[in-house]
Structures are given as structure tokens and as C-alpha cells.
C-alpha positions as CSV (number, residue, x, y, z in Angstrom):
1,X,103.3,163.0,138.4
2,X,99.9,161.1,138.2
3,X,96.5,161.9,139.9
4,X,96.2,161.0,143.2
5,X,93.5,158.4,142.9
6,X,95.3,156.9,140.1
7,X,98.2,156.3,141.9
8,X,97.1,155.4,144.7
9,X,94.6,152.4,142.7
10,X,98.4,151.4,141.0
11,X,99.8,151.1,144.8
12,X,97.1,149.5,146.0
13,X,96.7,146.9,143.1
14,X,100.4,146.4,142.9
15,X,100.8,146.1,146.9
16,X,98.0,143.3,146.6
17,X,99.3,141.6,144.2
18,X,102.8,141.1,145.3
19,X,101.7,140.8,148.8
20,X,99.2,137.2,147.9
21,X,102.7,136.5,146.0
22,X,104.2,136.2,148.7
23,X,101.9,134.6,151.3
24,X,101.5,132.1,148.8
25,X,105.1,131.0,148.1
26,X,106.1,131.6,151.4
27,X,103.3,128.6,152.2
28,X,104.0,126.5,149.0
29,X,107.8,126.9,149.7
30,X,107.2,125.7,153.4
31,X,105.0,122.7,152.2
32,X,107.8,121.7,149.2
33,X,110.5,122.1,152.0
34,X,110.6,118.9,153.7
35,X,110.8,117.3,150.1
36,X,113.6,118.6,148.7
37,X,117.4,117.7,150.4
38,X,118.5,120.4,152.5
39,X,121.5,122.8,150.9
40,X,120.4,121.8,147.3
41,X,120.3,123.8,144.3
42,X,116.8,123.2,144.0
43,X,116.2,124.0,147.3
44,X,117.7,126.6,147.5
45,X,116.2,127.9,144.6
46,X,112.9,127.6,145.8
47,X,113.8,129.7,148.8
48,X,114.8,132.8,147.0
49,X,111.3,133.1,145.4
50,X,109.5,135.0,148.3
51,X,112.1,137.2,147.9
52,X,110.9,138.0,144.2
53,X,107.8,139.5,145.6
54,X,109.8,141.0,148.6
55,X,111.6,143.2,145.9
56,X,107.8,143.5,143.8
57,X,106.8,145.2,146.9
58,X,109.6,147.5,147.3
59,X,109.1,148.7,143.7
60,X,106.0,149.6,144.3
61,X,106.5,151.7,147.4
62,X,109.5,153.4,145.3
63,X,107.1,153.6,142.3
64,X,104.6,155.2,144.6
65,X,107.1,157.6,146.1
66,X,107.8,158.8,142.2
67,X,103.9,159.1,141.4
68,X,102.6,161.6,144.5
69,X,103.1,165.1,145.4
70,X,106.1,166.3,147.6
71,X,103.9,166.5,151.1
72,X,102.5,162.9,150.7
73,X,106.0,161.5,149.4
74,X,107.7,163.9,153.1
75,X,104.9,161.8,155.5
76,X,105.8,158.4,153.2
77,X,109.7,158.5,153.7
78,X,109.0,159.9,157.8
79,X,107.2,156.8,158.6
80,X,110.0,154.5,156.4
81,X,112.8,156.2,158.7
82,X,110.6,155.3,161.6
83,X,110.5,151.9,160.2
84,X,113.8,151.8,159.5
85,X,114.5,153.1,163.4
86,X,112.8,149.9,164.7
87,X,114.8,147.8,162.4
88,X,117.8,149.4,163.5
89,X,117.0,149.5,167.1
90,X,115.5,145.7,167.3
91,X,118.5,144.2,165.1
92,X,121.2,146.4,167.2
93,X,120.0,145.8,170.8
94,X,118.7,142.3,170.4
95,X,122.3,141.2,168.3
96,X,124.4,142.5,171.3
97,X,122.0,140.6,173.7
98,X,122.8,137.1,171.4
99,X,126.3,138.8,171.0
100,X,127.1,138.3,174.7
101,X,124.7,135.6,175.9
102,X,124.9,132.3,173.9
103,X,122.3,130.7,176.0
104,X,119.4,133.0,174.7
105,X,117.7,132.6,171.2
106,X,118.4,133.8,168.2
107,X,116.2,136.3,166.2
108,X,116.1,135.1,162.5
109,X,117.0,137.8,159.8
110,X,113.9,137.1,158.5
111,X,111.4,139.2,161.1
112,X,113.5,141.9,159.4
113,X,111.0,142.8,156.4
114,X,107.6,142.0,158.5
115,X,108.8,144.1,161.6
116,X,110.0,147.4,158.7
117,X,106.9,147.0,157.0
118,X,104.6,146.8,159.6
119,X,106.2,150.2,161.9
120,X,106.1,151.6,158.1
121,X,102.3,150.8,158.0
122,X,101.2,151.7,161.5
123,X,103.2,155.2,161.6
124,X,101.4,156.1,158.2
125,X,98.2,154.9,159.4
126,X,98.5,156.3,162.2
127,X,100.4,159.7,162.2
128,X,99.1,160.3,158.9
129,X,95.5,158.9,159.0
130,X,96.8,157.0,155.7
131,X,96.0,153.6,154.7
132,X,99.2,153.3,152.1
């Protein structure tokens, strides 16, 4: 187990990093998008690299979770379940909603990560008085 400080500089740093990843190929795969055929290899391709720095980011949560004490790592994996309870509860109640009423629209599986993520983020800012 690392200091503190040092870990939470490596979360941070890492965090950042795959975060501006992201944001950026999610915007240079939406401008490329329109140029490529639809169902190609290429295209496809080019799709799955956001989701390199989707798993970037995971690691460093689960690399975090390894580097802190046992009280910080308890808050961490309390506000994960209550992200993962919003996931659940959203993807569950909205799917039987599409399930039995084809006129509605559908909620793409990609609001998945931002809408974990950010109930991760506001239950440990919040319950915790964390900014992790």
C-alpha cells in the first residue's frame, strides 16, 4: 500500500489522462464517422477505440482500490454499488418500459458508463466529501 497523496496524484493523473482519451476519440471518431462505409472493418474499428480508454479508466479505479487503506477502499466500493444500483435500476425499469411500448424511444447502451460513473462520482463527493 502506497501513501495517500501518492496514490491519490497516480489516480488523479491516470483518471485525466484516460479521461482527455476519451473525449478526444469519442469526437475524432464522430468527425471520421460519416467517412468511412457503415458496418466496415475499418469502421468498426475505429469505434472500439473509446472503449480503450473506457477500460484505462477502470484500471485505474481498480488500481486505486489496491493502493488505499481499507476505510477509503469501504466508502470507494459503497458509492460503486450505488452506481451500480442506478445502472441497474435505469437499464431494468426503462428496458421493460421499451419492452412493452414499441412506440417510445430507445435508451442507447451507451449512457450506461456516463450514468455509472457519474452516481459513482457524486455519491463519493458527496457522502464522502471526496473528490476521487
Amino acid at each position: 500500500m502506497m501513501k495517500p497523496k501518492q496514490a491519490n496524484k497516480r489516480y488523479f493523473s491516470a483518471m485525466l489522462g484516460s479521461s482527455l482519451g476519451y473525449l478526444g476519440s469519442v469526437f475524432g471518431v464522430s468527425f471520421l464517422h460519416d467517412k468511412l462505409v457503415d458496418g466496415s472493418i475499418p469502421g468498426i474499428l475505429l469505434s472500439l477505440i473509446p472503449g480503450i480508454f473506457i477500460c484505462l479508466m477502470l484500471l485505474s479505479v481498480w488500481r486505486y482500490l489496491k493502493d488505499v487503506d481499507e476505510v477509503v477502499r469501504h466508502e470507494l466500493i459503497q458509492a460503486m454499488m450505488a452506481g451500480l444500483f442506478a445502472l441497474l435500476a435505469l437499464s431494468g425499469g426503462w428496458g421493460l418500459v421499451e419492452l412493452f411500448n414499441d412506440s417510445l424511444p430507445r435508451l442507447p447502451v451507451f449512457f450506461a458508463f456516463p450514468v455509472f460513473f457519474l452516481t459513482y462520482g457524486l455519491v463519493t463527493a458527496i457522502r464522502y466529501k471526496r473528490c476521487v
